[in-house]
MIMAR-933819 format. One record per atom (N, C-alpha, C): x, y, z. Coordinates in steps of 0.2 Angstrom, whole numbers. Example, Ala and Ser with C-alpha at 12.3 -4.5 7.8 and 13.67 -1.06 7.14 Angstrom:
<pts>
<x = 66 | y = -28 | z = 39>
<x = 62 | y = -22 | z = 39>
<x = 66 | y = -16 | z = 39>
<x = 64 | y = -11 | z = 35>
<x = 68 | y = -5 | z = 36>
<x = 64 | y = 0 | z = 39>
</pts>
This chain:
<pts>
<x = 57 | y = -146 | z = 216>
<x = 62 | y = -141 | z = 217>
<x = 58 | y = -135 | z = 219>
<x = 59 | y = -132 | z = 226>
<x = 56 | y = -124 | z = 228>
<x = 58 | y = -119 | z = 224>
<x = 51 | y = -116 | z = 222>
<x = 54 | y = -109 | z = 216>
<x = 50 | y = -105 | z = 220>
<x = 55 | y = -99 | z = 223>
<x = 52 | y = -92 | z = 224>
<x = 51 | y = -89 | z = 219>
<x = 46 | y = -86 | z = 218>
<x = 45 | y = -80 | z = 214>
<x = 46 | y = -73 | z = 217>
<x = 49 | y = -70 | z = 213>
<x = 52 | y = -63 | z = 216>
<x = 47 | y = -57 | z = 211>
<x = 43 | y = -55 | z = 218>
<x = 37 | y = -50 | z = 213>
<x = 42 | y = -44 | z = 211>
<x = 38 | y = -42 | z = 205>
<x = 39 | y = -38 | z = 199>
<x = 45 | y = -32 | z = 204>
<x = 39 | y = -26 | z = 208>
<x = 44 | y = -23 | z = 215>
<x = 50 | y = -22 | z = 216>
<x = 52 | y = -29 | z = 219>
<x = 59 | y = -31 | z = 221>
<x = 62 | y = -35 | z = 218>
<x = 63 | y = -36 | z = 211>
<x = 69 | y = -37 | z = 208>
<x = 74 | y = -38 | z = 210>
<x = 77 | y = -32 | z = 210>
<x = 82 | y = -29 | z = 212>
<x = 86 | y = -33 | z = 220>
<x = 82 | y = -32 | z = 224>
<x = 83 | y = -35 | z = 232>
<x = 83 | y = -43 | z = 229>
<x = 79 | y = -46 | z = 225>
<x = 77 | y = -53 | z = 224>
<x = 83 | y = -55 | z = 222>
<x = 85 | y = -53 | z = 218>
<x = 93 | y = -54 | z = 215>
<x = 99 | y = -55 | z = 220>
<x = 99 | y = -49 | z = 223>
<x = 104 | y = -50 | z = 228>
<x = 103 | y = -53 | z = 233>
<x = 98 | y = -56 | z = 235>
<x = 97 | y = -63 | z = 242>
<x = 99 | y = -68 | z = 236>
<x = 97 | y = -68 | z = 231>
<x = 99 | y = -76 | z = 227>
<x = 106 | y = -74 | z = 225>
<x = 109 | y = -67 | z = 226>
<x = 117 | y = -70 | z = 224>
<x = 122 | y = -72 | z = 231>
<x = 116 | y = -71 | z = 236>
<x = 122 | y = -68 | z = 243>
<x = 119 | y = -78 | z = 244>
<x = 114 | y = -81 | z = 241>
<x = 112 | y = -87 | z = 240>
<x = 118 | y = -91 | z = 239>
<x = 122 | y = -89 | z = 232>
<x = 127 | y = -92 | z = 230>
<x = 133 | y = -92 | z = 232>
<x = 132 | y = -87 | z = 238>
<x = 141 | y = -87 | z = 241>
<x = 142 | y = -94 | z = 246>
<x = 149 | y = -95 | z = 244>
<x = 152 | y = -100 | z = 249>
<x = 148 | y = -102 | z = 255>
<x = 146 | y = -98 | z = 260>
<x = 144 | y = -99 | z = 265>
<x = 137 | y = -103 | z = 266>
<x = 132 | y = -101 | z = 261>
<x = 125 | y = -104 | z = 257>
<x = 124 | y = -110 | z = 252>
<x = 130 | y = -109 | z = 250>
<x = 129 | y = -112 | z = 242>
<x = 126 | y = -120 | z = 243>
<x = 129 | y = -122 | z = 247>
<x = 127 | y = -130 | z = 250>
<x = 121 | y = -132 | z = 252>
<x = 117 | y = -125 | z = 255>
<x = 112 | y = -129 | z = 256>
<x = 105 | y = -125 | z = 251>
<x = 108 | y = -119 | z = 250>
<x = 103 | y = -120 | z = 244>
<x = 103 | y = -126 | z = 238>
<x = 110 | y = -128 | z = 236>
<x = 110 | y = -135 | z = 231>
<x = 106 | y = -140 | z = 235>
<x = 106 | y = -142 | z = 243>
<x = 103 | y = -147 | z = 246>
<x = 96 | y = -144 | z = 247>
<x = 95 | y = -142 | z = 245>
<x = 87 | y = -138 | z = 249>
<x = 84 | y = -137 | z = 241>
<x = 90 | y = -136 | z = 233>
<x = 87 | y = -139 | z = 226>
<x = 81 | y = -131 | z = 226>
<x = 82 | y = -125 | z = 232>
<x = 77 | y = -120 | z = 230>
<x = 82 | y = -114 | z = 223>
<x = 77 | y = -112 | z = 222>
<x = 79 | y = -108 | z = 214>
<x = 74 | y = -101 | z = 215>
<x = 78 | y = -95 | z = 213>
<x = 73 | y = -88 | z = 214>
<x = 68 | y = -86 | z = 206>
<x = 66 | y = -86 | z = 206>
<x = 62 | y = -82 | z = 198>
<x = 59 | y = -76 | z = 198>
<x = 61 | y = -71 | z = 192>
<x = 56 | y = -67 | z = 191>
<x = 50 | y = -68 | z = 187>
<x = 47 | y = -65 | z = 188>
<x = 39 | y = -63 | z = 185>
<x = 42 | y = -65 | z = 175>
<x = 47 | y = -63 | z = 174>
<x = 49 | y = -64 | z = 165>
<x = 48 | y = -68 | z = 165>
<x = 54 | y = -72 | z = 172>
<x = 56 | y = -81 | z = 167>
<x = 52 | y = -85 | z = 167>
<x = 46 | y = -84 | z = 172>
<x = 40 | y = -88 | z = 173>
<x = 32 | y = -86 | z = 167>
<x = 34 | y = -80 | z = 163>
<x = 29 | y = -78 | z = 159>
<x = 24 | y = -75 | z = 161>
<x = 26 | y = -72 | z = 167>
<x = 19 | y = -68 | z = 172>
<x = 20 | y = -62 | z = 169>
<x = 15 | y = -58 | z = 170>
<x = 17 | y = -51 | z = 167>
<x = 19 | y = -48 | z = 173>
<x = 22 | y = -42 | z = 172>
<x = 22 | y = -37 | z = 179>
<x = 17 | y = -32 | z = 181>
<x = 13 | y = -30 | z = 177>
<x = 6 | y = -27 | z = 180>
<x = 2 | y = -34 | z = 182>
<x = 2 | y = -41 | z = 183>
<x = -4 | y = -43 | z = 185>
<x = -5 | y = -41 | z = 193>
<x = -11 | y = -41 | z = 192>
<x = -17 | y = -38 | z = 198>
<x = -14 | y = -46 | z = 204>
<x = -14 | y = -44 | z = 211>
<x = -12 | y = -46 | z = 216>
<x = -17 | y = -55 | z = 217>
<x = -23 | y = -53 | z = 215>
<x = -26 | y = -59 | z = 216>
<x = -22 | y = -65 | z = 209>
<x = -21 | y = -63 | z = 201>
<x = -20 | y = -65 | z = 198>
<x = -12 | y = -67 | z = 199>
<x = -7 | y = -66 | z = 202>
<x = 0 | y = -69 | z = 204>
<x = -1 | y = -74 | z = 211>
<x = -7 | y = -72 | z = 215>
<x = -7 | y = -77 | z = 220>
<x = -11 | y = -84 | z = 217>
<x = -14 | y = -84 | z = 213>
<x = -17 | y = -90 | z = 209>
<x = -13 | y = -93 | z = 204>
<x = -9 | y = -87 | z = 202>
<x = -2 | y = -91 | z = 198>
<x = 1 | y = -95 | z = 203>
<x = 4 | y = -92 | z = 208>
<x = 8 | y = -95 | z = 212>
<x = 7 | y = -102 | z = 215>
<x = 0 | y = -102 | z = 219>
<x = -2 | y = -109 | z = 218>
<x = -5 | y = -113 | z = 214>
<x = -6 | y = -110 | z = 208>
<x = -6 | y = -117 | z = 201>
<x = -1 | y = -120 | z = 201>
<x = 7 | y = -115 | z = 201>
<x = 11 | y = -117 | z = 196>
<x = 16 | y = -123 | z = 207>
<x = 13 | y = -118 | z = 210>
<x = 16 | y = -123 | z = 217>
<x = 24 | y = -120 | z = 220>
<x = 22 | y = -112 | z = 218>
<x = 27 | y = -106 | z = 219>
<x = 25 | y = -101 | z = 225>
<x = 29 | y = -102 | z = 228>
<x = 31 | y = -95 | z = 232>
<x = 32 | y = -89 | z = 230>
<x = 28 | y = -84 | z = 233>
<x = 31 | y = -79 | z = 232>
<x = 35 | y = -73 | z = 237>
<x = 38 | y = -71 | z = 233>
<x = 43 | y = -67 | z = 238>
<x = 38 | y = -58 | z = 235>
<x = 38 | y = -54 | z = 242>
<x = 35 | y = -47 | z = 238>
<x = 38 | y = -43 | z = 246>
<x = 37 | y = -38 | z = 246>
<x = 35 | y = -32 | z = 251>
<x = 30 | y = -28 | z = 252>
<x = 25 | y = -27 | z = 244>
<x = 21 | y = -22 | z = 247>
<x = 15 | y = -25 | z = 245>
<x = 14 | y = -30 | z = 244>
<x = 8 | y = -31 | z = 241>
<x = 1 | y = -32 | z = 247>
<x = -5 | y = -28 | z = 247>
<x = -8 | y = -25 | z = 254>
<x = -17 | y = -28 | z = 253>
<x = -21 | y = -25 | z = 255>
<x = -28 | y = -26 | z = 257>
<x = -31 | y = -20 | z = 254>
<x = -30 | y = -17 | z = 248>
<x = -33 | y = -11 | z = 248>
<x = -39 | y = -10 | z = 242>
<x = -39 | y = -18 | z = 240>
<x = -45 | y = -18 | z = 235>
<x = -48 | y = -26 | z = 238>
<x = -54 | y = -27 | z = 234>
<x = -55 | y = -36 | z = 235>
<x = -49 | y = -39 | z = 232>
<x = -46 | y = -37 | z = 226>
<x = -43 | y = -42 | z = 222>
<x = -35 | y = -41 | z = 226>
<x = -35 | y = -38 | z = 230>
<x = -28 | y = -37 | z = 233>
<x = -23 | y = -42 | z = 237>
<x = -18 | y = -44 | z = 237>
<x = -16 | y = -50 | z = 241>
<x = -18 | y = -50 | z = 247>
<x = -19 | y = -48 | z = 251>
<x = -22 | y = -50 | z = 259>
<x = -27 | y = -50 | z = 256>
<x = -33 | y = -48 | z = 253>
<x = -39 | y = -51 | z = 253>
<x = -41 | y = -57 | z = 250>
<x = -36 | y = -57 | z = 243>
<x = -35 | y = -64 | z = 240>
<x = -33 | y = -70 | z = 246>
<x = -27 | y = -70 | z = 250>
<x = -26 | y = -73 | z = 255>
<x = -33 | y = -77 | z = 258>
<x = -35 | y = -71 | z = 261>
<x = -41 | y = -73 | z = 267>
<x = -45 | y = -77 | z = 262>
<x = -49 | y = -73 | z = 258>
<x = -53 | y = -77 | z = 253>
<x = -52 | y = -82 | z = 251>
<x = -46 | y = -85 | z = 248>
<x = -46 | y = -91 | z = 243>
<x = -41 | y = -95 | z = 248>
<x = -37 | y = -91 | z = 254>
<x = -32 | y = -97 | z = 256>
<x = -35 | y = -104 | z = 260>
<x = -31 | y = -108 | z = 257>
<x = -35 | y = -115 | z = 260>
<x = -29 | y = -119 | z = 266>
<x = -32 | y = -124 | z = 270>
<x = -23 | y = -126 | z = 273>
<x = -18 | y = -129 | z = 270>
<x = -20 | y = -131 | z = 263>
<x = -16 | y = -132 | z = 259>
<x = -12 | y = -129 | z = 253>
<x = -14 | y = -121 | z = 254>
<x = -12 | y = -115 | z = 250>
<x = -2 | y = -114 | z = 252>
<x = 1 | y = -112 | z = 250>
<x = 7 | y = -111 | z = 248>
<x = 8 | y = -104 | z = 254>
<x = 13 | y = -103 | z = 260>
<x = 16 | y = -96 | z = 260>
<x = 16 | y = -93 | z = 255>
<x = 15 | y = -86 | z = 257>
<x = 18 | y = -80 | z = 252>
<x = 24 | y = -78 | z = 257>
<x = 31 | y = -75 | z = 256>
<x = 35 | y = -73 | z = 260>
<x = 37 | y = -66 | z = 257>
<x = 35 | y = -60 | z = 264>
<x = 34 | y = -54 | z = 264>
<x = 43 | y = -51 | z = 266>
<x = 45 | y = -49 | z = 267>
<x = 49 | y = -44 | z = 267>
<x = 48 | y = -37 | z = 267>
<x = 47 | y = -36 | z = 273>
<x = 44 | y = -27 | z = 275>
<x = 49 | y = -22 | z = 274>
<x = 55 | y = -25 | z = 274>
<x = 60 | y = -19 | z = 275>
<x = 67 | y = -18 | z = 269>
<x = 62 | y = -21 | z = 261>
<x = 67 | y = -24 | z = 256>
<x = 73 | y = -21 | z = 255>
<x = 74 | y = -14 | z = 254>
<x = 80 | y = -10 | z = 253>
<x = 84 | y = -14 | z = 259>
<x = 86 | y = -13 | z = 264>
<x = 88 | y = -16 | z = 269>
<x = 94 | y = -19 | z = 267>
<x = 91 | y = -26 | z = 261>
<x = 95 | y = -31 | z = 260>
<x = 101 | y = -29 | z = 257>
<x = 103 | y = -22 | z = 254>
<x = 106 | y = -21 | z = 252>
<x = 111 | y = -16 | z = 255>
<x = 110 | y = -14 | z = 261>
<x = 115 | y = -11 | z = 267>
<x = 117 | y = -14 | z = 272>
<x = 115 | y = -19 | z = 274>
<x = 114 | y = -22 | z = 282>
<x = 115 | y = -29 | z = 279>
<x = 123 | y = -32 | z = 280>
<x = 125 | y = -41 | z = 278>
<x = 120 | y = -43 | z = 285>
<x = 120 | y = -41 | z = 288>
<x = 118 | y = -48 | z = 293>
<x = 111 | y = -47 | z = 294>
<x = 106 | y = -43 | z = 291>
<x = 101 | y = -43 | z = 287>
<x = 98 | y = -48 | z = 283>
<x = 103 | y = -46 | z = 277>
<x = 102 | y = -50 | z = 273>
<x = 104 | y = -58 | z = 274>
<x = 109 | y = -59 | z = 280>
<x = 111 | y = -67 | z = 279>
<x = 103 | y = -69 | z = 283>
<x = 102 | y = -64 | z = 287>
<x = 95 | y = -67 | z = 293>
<x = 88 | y = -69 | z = 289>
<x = 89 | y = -64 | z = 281>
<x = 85 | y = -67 | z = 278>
<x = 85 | y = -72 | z = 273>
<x = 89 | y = -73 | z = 272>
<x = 92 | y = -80 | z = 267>
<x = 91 | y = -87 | z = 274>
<x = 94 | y = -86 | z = 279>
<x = 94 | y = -92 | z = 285>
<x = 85 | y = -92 | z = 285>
<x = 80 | y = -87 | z = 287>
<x = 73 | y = -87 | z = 287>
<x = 69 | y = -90 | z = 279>
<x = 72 | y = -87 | z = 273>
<x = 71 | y = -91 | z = 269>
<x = 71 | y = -98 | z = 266>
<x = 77 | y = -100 | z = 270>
<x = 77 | y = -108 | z = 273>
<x = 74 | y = -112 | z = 275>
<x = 74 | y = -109 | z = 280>
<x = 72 | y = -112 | z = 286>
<x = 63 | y = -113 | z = 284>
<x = 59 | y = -108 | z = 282>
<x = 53 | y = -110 | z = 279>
<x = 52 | y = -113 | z = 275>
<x = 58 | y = -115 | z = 267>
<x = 58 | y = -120 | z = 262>
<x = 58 | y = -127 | z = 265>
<x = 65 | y = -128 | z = 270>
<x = 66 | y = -134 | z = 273>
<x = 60 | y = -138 | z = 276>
<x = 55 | y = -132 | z = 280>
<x = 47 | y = -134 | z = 285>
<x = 44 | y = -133 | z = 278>
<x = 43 | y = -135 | z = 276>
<x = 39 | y = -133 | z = 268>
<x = 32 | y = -136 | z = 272>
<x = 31 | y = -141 | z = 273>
<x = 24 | y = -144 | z = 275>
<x = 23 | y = -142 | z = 282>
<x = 23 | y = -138 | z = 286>
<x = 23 | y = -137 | z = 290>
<x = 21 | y = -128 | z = 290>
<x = 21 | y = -126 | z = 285>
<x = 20 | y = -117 | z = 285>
<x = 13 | y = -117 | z = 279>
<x = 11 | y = -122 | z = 276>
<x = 7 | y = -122 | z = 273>
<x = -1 | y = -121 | z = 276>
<x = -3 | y = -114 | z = 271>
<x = -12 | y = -113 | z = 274>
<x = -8 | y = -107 | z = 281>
<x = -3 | y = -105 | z = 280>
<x = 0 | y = -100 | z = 286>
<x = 0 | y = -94 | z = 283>
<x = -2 | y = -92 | z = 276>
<x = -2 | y = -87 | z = 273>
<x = 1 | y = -81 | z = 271>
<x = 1 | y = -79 | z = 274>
<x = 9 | y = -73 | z = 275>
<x = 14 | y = -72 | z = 280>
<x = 19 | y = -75 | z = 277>
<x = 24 | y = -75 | z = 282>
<x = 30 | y = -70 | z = 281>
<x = 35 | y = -70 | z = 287>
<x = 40 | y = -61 | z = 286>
<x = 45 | y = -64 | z = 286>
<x = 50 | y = -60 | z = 284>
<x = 57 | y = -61 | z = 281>
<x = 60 | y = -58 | z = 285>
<x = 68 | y = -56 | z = 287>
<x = 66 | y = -62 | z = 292>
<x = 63 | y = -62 | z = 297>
</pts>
């Protein structure tokens, strides 16, 4: 079962792609595609952990992470985690640049649910790609 993790951040947005998940229109192929969204609680992460310390989570546990802003601005930061420890068998992270968005703009939001699909579905084929965009 693919389980996106919804960084601490965007909750809020993460919620509302996993409800607009639910609608009639989706509902089928998230059950066929068996993907599930999580936050940082339900999985026992903390919400201050340090950027390199959720991307190590994320591939222990064999999680996706869904984020926005997570940047290059220390060594321990996600791009730098990336570069450094990503291997071609490391897991996507799936970025979302424009989060608020999901919450104005429907056809925004379906184009990110269809993009977060469509990379669950290629699951072995986006691996060791590192950061990928939403949609």
């Amino acid at each position: 079962m693919p389980v996106v993790l919804i960084d601490a951040n965007i909750e809020g947005q993460g919620a509302h792609i996993w409800m607009r998940m639910q609608t009639s229109e989706w509902r089928d192929i998230t059950a066929g595609l068996d993907v599930t969204l999580r936050t940082f609680r339900e999985v026992g992460l903390d919400a201050a952990s340090a950027d390199n310390v959720v991307w190590q989570f994320c591939q222990a546990q064999g999680y996706y992470l869904l984020t926005s802003n997570r940047n290059e601005d220390s060594a321990d930061s996600l791009e730098a985690t990336i570069r450094r420890e990503g291997m071609p068998t490391s897991l996507a992270v799936f970025t979302l640049p424009l989060a608020d968005r999901v919450y104005n703009d429907p056809d925004f939001l379906d184009r990110v649910v269809e993009k977060l699909f469509d990379y669950v579905f290629y699951a072995d084929n986006i691996r060791g790609a590192g950061r990928l965009y939403l949609p």
